[in-house]
PADREN-913231 format. One record per atom (N, C-alpha, C): residue in one letter; x, y, z. Coordinates in nm, 4 decimals. Example, Ala and Ser with C-alpha at 12.3 -4.5 7.8 and 13.67 -1.06 7.14 Angstrom:
# PADREN-913231
<'a',<1.3190,-0.5690,0.7800>> <'a',<1.2300,-0.4500,0.7800>> <'a',<1.3200,-0.3300,0.7800>> <'s',<1.2850,-0.2250,0.7080>> <'s',<1.3670,-0.1060,0.7140>> <'s',<1.2900,0.0030,0.7870>> 
This chain:
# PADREN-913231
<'x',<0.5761,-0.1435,6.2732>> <'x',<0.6641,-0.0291,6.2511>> <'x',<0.6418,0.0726,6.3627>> <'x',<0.7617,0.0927,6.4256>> <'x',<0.7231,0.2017,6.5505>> <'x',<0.7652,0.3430,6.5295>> <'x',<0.7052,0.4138,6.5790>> <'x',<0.7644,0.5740,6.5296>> <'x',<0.7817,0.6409,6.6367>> <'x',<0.9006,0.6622,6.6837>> <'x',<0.9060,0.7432,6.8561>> <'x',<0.9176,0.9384,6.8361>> <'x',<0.7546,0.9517,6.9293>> <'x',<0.7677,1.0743,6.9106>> <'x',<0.6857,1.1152,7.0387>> <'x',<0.6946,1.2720,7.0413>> <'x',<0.6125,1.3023,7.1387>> <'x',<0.7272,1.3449,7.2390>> <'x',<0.6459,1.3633,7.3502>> <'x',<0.7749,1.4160,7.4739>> <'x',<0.7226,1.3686,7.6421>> <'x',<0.8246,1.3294,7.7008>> <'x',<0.7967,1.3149,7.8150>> <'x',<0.7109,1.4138,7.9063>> <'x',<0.6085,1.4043,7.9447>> <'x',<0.5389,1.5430,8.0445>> <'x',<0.5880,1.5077,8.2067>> <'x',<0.6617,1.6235,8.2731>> <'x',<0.6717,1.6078,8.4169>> <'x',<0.4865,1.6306,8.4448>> <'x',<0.5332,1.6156,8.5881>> <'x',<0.3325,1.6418,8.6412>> <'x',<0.3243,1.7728,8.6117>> <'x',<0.4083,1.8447,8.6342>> <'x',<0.3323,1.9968,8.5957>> <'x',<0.3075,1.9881,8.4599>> <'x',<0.3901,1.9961,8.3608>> <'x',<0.3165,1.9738,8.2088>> <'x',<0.1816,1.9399,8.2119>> <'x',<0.1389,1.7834,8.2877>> <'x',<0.0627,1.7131,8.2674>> <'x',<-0.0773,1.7948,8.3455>> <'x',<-0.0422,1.8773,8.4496>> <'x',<-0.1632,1.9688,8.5299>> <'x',<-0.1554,2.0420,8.4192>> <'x',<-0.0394,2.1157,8.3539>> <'x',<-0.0966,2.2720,8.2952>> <'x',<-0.1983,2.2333,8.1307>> <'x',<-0.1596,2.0701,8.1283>> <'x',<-0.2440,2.0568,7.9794>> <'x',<-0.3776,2.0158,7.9810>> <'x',<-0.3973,1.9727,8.1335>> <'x',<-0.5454,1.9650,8.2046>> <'x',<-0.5842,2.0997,8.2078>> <'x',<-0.5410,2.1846,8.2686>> <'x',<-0.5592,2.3251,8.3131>> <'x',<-0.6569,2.4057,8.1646>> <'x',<-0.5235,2.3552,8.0642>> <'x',<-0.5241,2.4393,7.9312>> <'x',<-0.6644,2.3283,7.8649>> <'x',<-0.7215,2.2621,7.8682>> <'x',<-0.8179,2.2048,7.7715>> <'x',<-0.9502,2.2010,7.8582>> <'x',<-0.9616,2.2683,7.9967>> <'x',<-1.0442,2.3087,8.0885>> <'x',<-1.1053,2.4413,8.0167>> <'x',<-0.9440,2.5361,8.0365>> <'x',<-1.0082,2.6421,7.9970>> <'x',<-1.0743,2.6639,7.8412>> <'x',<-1.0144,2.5893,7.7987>> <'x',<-1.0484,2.5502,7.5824>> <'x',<-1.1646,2.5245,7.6308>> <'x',<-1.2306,2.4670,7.6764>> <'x',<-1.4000,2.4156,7.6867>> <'x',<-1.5028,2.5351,7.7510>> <'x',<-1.4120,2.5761,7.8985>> <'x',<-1.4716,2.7260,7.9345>> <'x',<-1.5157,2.8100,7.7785>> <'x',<-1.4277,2.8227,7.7353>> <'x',<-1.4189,2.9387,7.6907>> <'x',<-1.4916,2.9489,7.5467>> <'x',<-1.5131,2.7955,7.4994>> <'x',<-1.5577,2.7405,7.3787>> <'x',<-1.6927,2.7530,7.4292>> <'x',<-1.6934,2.7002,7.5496>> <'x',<-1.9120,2.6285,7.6107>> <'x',<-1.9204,2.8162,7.6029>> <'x',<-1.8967,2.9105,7.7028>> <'x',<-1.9079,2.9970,7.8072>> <'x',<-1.9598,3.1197,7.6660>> <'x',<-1.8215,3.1078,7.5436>> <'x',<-1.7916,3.2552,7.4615>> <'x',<-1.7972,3.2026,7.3611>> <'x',<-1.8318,3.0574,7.2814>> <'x',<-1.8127,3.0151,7.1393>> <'x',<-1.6513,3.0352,7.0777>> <'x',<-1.5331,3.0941,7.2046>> <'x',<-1.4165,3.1478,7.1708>> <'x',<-1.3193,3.0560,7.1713>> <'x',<-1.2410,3.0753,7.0689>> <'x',<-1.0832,2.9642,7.0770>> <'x',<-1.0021,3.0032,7.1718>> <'x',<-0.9942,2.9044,7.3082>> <'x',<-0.9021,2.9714,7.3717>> <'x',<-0.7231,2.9763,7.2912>> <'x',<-0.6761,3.0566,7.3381>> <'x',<-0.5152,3.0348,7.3014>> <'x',<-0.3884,3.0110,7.4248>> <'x',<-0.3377,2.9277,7.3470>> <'x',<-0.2355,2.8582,7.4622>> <'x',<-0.1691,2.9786,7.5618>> <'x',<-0.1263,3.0842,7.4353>> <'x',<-0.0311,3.1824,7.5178>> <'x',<0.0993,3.1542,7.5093>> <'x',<0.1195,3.1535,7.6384>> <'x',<0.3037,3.1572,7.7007>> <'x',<0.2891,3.0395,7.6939>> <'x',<0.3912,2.9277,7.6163>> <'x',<0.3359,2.7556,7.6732>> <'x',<0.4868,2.7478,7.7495>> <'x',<0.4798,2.6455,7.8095>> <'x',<0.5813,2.5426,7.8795>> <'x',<0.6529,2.4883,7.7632>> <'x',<0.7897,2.4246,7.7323>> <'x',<0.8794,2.4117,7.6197>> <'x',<0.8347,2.3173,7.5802>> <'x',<0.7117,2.1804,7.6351>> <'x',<0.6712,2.0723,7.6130>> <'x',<0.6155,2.1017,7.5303>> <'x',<0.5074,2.2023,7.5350>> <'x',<0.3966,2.2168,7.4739>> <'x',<0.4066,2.2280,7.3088>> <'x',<0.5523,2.2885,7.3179>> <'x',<0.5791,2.2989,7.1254>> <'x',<0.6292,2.2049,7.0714>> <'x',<0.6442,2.0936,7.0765>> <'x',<0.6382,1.9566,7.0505>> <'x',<0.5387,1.9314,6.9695>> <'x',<0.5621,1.8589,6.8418>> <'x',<0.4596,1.8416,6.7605>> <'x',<0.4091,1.7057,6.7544>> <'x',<0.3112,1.6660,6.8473>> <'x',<0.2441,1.5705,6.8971>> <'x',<0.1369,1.5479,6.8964>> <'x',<0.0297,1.3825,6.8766>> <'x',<-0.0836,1.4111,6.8941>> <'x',<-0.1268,1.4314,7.0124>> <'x',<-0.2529,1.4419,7.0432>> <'x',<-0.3120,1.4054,7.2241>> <'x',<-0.4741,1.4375,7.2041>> <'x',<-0.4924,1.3648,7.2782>> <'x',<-0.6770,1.3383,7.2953>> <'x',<-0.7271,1.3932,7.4633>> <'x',<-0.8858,1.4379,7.4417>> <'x',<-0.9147,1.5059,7.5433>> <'x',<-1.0526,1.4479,7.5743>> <'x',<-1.0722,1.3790,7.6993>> <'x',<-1.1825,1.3131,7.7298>> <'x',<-1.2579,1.4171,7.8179>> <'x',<-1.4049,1.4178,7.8162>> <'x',<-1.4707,1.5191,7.8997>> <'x',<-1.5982,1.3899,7.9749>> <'x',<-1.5895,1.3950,8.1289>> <'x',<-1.6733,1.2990,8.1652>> <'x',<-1.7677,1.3554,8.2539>> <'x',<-1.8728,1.3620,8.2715>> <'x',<-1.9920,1.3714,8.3958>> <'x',<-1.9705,1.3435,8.5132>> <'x',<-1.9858,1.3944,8.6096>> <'x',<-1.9652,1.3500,8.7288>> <'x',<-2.1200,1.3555,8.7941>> <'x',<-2.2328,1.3596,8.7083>> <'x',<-2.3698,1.3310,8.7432>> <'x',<-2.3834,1.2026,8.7813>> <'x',<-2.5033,1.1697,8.8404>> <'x',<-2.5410,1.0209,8.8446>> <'x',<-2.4596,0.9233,8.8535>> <'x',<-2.4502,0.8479,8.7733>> <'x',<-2.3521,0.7510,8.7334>> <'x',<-2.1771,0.7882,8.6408>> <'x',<-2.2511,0.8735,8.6241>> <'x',<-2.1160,0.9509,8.5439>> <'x',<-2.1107,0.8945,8.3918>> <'x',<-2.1203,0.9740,8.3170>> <'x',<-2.1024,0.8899,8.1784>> <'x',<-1.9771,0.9945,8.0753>> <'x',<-1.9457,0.9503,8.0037>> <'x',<-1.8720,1.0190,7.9033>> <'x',<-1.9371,1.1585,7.7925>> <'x',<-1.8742,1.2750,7.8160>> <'x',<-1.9274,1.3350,7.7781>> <'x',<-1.9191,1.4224,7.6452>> <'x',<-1.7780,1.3733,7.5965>> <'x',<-1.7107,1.4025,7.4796>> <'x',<-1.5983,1.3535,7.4556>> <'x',<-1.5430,1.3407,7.4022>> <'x',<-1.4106,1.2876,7.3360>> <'x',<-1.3542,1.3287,7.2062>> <'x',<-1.2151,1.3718,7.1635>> <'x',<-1.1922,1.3851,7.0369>> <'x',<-1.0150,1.3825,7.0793>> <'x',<-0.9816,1.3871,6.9259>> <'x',<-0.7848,1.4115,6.9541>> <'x',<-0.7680,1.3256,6.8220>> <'x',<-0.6706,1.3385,6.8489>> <'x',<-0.5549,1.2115,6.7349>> <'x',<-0.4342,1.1997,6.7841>> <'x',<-0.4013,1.0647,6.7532>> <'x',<-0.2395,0.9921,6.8103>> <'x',<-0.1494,1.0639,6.7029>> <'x',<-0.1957,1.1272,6.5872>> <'x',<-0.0774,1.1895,6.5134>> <'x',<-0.1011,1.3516,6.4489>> <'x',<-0.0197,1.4007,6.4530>> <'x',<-0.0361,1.5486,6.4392>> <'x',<0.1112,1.5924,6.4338>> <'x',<0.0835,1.7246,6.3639>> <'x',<0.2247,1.8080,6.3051>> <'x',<0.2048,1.9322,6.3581>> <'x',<0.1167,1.9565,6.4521>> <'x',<0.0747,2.0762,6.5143>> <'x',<0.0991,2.0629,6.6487>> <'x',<0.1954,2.2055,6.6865>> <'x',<0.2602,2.1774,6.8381>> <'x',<0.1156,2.1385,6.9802>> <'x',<0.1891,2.1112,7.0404>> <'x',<0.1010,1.9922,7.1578>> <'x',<0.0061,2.1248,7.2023>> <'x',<0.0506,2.1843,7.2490>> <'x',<-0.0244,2.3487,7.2940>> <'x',<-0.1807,2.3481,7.1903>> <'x',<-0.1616,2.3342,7.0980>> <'x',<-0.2695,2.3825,7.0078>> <'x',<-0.3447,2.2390,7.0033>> <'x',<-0.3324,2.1726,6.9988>> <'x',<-0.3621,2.0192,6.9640>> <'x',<-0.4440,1.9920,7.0399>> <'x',<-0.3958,1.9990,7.2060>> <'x',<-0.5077,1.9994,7.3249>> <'x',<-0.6325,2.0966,7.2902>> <'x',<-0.5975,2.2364,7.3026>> <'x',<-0.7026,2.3087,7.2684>> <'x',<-0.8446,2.2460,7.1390>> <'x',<-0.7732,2.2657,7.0390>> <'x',<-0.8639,2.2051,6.9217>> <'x',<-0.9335,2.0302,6.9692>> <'x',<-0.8917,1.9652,7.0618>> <'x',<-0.9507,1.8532,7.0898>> <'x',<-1.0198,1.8656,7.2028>> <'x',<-0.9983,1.9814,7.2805>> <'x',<-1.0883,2.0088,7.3916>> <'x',<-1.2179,2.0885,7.3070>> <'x',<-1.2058,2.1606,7.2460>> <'x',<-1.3199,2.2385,7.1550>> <'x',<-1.4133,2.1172,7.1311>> <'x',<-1.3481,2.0321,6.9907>> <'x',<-1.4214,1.9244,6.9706>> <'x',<-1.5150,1.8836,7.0254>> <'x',<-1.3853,1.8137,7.1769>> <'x',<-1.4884,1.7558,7.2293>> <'x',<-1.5991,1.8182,7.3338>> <'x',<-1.6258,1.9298,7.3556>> <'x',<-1.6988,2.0323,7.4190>> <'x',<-1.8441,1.9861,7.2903>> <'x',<-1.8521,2.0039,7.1555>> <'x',<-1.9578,2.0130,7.0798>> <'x',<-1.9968,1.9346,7.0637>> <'x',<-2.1197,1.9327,6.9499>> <'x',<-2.2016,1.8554,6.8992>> <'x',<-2.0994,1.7456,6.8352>> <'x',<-2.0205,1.7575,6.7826>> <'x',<-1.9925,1.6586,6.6913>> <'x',<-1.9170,1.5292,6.7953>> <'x',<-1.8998,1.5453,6.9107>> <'x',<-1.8476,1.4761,6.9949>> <'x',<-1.9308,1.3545,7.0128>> <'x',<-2.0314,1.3829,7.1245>> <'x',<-2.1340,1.2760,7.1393>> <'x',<-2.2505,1.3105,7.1167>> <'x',<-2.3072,1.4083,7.0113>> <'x',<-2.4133,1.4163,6.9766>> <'x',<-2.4991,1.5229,7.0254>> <'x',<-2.4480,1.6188,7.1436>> <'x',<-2.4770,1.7399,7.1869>> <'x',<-2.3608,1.8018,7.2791>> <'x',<-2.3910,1.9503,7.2441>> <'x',<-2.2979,1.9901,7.2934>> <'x',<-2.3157,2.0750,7.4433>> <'x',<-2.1931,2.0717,7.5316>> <'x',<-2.2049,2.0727,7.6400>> <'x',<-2.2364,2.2246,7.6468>> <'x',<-2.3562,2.2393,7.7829>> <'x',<-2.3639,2.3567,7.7920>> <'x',<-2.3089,2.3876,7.9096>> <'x',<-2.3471,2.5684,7.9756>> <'x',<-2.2771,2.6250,8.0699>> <'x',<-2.3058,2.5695,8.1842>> <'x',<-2.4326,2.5009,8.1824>> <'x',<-2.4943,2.4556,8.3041>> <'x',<-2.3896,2.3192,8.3385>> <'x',<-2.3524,2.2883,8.2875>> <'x',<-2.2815,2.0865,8.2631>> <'x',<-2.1048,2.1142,8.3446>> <'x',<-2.0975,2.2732,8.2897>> <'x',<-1.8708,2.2777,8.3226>> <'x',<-1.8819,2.2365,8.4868>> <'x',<-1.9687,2.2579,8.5702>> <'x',<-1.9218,2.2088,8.7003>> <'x',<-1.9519,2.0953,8.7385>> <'x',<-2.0068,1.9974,8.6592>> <'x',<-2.0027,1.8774,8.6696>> <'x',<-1.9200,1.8044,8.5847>> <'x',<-1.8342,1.8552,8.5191>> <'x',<-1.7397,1.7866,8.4175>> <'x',<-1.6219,1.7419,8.4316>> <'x',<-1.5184,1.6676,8.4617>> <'x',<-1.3968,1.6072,8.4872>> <'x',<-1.3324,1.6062,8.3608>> <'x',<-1.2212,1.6218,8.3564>> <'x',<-1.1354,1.6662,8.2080>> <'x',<-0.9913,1.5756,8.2634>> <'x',<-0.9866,1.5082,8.1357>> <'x',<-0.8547,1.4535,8.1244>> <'x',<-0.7979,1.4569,7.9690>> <'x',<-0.6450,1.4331,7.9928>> <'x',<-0.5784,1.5026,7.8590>> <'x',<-0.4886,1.3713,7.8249>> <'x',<-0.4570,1.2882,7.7258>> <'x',<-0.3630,1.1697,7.7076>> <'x',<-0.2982,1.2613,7.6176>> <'x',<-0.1525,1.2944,7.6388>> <'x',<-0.0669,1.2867,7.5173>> <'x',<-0.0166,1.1835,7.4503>> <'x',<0.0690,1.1915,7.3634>> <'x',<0.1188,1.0483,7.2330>> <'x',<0.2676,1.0560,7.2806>> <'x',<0.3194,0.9307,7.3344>> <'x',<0.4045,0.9505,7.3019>> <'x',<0.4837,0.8760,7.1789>> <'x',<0.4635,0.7349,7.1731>> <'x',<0.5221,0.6487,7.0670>> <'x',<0.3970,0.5724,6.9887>> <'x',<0.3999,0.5793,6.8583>> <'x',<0.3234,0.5033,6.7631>> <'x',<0.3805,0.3337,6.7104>> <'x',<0.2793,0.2580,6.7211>> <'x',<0.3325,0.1330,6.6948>> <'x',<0.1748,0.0893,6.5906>> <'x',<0.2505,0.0720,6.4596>> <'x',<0.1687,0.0367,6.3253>> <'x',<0.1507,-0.1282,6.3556>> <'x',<0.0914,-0.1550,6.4009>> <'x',<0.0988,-0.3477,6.4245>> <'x',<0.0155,-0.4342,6.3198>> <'x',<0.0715,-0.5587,6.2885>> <'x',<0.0107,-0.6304,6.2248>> <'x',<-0.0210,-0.7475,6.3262>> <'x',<-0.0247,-0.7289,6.4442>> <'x',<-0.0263,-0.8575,6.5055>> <'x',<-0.0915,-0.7803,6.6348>> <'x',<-0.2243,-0.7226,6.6780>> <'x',<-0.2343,-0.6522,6.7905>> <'x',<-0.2192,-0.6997,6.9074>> <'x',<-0.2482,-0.8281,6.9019>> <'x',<-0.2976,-0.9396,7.0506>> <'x',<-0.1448,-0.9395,7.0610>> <'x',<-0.0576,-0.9778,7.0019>> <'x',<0.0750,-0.9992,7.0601>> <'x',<0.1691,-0.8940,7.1046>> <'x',<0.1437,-0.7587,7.0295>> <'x',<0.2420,-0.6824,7.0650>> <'x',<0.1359,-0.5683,7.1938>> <'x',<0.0000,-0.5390,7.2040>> <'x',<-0.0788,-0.4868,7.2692>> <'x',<-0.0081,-0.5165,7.3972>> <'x',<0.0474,-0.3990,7.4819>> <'x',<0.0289,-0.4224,7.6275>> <'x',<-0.0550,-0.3350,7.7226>> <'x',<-0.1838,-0.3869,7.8099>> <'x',<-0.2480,-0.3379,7.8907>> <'x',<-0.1914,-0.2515,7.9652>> <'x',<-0.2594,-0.1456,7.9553>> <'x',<-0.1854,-0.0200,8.0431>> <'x',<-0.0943,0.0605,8.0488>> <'x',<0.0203,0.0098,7.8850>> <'x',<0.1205,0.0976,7.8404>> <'x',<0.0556,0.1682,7.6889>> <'x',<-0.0479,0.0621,7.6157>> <'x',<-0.1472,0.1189,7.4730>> <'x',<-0.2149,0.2154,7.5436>> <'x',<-0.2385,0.2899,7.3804>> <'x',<-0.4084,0.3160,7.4069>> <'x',<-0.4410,0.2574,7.2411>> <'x',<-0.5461,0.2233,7.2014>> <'x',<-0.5617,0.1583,7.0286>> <'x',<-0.6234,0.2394,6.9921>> <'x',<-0.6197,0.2531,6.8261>> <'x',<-0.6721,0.3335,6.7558>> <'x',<-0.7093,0.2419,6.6496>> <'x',<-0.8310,0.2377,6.5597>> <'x',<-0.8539,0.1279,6.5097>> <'x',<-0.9119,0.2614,6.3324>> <'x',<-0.8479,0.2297,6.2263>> <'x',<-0.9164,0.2900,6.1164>> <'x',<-0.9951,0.1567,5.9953>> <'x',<-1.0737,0.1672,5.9880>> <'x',<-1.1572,0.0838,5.8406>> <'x',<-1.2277,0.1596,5.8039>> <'x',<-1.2091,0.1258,5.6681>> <'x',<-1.4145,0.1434,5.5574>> <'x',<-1.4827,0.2861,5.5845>> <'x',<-1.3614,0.3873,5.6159>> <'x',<-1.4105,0.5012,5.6799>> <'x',<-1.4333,0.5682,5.8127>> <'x',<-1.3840,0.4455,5.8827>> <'x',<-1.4692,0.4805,6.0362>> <'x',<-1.3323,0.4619,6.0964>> <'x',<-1.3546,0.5214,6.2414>> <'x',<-1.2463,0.5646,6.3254>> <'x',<-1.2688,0.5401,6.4762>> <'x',<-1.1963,0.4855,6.5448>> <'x',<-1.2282,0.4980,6.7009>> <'x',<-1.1282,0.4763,6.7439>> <'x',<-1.1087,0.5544,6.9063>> <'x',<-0.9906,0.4667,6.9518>> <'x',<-1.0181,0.5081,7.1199>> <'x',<-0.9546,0.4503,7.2236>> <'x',<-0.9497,0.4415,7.3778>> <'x',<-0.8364,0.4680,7.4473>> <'x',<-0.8022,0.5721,7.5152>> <'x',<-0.7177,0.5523,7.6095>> <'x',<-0.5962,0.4323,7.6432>> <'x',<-0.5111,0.4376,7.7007>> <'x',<-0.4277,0.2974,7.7546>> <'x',<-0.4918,0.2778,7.8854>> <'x',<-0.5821,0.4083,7.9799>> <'x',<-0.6174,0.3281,8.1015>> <'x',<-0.7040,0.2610,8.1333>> <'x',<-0.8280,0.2986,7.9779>> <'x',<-0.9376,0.1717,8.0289>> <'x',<-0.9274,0.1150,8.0543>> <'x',<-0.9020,0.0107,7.9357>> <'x',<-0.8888,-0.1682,7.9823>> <'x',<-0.8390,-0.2063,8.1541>> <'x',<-0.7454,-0.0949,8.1481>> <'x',<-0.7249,-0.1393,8.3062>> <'x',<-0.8714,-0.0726,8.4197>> <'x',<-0.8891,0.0251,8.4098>> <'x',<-0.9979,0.0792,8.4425>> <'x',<-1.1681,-0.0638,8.4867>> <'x',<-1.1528,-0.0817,8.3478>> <'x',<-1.2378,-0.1508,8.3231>> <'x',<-1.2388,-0.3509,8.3406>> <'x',<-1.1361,-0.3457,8.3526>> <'x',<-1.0667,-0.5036,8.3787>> <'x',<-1.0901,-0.5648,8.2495>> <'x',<-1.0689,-0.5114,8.1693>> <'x',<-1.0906,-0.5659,7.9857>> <'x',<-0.9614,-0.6763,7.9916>> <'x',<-0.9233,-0.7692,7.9392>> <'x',<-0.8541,-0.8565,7.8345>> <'x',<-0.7926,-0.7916,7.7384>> <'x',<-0.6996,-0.8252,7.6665>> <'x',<-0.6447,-0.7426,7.5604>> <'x',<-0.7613,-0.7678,7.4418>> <'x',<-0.7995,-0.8725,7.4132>> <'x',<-0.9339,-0.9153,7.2765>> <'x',<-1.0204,-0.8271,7.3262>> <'x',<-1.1168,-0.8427,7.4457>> <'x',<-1.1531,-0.7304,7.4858>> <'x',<-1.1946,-0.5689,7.4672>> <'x',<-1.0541,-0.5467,7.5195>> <'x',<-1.0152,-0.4059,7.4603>> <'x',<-1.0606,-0.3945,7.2923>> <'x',<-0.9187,-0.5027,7.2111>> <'x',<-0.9503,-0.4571,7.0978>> <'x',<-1.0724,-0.4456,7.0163>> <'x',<-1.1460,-0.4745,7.0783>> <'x',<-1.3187,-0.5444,7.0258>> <'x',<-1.4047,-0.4005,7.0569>> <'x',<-1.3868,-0.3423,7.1847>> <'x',<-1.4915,-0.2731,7.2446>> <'x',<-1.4028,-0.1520,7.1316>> <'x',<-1.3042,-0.1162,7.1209>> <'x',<-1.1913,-0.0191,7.0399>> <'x',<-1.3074,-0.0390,6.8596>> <'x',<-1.3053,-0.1567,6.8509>> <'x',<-1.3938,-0.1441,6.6824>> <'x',<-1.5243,-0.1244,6.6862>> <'x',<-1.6110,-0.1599,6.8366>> <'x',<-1.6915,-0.0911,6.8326>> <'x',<-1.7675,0.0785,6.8394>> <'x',<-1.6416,0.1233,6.9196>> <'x',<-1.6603,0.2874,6.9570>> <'x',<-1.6235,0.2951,6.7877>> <'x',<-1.5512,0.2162,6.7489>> <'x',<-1.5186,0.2944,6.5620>> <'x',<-1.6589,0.2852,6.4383>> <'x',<-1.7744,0.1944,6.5079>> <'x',<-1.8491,0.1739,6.4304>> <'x',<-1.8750,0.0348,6.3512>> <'x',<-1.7281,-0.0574,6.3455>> <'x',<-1.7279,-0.1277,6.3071>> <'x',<-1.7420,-0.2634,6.3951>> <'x',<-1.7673,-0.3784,6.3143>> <'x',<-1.7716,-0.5074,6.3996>> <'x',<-1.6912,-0.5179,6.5156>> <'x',<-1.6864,-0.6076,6.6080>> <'x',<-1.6247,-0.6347,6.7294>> <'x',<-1.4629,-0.7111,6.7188>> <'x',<-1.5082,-0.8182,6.6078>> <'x',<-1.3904,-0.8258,6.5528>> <'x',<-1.3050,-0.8200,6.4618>> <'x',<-1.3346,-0.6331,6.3902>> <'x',<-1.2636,-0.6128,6.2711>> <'x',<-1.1365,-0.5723,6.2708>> <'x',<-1.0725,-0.5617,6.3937>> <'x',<-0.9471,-0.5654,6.4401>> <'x',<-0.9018,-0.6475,6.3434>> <'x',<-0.9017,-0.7897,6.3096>> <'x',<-0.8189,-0.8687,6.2724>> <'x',<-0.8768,-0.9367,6.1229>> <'x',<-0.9032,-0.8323,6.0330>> <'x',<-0.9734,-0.7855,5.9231>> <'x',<-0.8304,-0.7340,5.8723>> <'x',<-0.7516,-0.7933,5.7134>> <'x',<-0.6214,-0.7129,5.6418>> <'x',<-0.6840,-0.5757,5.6063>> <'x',<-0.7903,-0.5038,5.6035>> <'x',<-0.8235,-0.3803,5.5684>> <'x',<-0.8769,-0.2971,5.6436>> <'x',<-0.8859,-0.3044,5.7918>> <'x',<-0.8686,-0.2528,5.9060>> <'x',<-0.7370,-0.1924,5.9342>> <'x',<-0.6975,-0.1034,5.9422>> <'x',<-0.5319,-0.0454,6.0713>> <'x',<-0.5606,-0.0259,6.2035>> <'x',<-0.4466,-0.1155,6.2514>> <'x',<-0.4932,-0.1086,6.4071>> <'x',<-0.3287,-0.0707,6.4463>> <'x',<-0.3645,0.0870,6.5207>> <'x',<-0.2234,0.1296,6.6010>> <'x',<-0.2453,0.1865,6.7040>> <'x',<-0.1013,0.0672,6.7683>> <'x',<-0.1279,0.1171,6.8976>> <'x',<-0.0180,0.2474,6.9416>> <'x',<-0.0877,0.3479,7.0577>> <'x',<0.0155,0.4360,7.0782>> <'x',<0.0704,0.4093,7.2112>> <'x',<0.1667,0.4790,7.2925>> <'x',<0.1668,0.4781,7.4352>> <'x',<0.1293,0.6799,7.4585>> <'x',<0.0760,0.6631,7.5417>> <'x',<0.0220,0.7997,7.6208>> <'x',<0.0608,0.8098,7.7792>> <'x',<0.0513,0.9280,7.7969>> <'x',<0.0210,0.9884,7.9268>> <'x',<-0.0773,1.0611,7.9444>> <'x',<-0.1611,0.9930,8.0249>> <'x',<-0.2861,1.0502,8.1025>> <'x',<-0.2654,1.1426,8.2531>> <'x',<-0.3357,1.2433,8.2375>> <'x',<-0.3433,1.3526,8.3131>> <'x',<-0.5205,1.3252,8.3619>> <'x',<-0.5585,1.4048,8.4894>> <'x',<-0.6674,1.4390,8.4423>> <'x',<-0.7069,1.4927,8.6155>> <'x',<-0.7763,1.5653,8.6348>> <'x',<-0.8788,1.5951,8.7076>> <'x',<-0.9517,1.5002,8.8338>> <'x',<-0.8835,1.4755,8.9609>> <'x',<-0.9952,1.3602,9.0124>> <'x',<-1.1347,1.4078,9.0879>> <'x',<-1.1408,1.5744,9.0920>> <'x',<-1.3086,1.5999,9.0259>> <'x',<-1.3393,1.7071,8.9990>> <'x',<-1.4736,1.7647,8.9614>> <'x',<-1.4835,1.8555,8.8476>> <'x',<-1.3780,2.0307,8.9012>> <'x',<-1.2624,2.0396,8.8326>> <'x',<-1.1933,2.1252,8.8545>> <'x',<-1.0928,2.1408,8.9706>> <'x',<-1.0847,1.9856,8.9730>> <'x',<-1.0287,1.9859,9.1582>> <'x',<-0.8667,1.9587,9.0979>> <'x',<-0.7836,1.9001,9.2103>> <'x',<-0.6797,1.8390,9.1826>> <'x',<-0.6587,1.7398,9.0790>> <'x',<-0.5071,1.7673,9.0611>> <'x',<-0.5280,1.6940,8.9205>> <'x',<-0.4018,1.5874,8.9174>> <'x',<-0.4056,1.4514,8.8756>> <'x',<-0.3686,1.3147,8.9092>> <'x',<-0.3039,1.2488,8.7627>> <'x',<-0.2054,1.2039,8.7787>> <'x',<-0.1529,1.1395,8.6856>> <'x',<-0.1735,0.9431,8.6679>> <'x',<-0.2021,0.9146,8.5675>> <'x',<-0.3020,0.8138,8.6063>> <'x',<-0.1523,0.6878,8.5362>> 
């Protein structure tokens, strides 16, 4: 079952929602403060989900938070913010980022655009147009559409490493009491900490 929603982002949208979940983390790490959207762009009031990845640009670089949802009734403007917060804290990956960390941090923003409820993931899954979201038994995870490509994953792959970030087995994807949906997104993001910003 597919559900078409969400809105096309030109690149500027896609810089100003990088821009806007930069400053949500500033302002969250820096003041404990909610930033607010403000004046948005007409995209932004679109009632859409979107997810906000925060990555290291230390060492090897590792992931440094993550949060969002593919579905939401709350305009896109606010949505980024509250998933940039998220993922700024503790509840993200287990500590939360401090002031010392924002200039090593790379920020990228996926909006939602279309939801697809699948009963069949391997067949309808396409690399690089998904991102999956996997729900069971309580637990939740889901990835981007650019990993797998990122990463040179397989579609099984993908869906496997997707049930593991959820907590669950590798292959509970294909479990009748698992939901596995896929969305399509647009990725924005940062190609380094606060620099120019790239549509992926």
């Amino acid at each position: 079952m597919s559900q078409r929603q969400g809105a096309d982002l030109s690149y500027e949208d896609g810089a100003r929602a990088v821009e806007l979940a930069r400053e949500s983390v500033e302002s969250y790490v820096r003041h404990g403060q909610r930033e607010h959207p403000g004046s948005m762009r007409e995209t932004f009031y679109e009632r859409t989900g979107a997810f906000v990845r925060l990555e290291s640009t230390r060492g090897r670089g590792s992931l440094r938070g993550c949060a969002g949802g593919y579905r939401s009734g709350e305009q896109l403007g606010h949505v980024i913010v509250d998933a940039a917060i998220e993922a700024a804290s503790d509840d993200s990956c287990g500590s939360e980022v401090t002031p010392s960390e924002l200039s090593n941090l790379t920020v990228s923003v996926c909006t939602v655009r279309n939801i697809l409820l699948t009963d069949d993931p391997l067949e309808d899954l396409e690399l690089g147009t998904h991102g999956v979201a996997i729900d069971g038994g309580g637990n939740a995870g889901w990835l981007y559409p650019t990993i797998p490509v990122e990463n040179g994953w397989s579609a099984r792959e993908y869906l496997d490493r997707t049930c593991r970030k959820a907590g669950l087995p590798p292959t509970a994807w294909q479990d009748d009491d698992v939901v596995v949906t896929l969305f399509e997104g647009q990725v924005f993001r940062e190609r380094s900490s606060d620099g120019s910003i790239e549509e992926l």
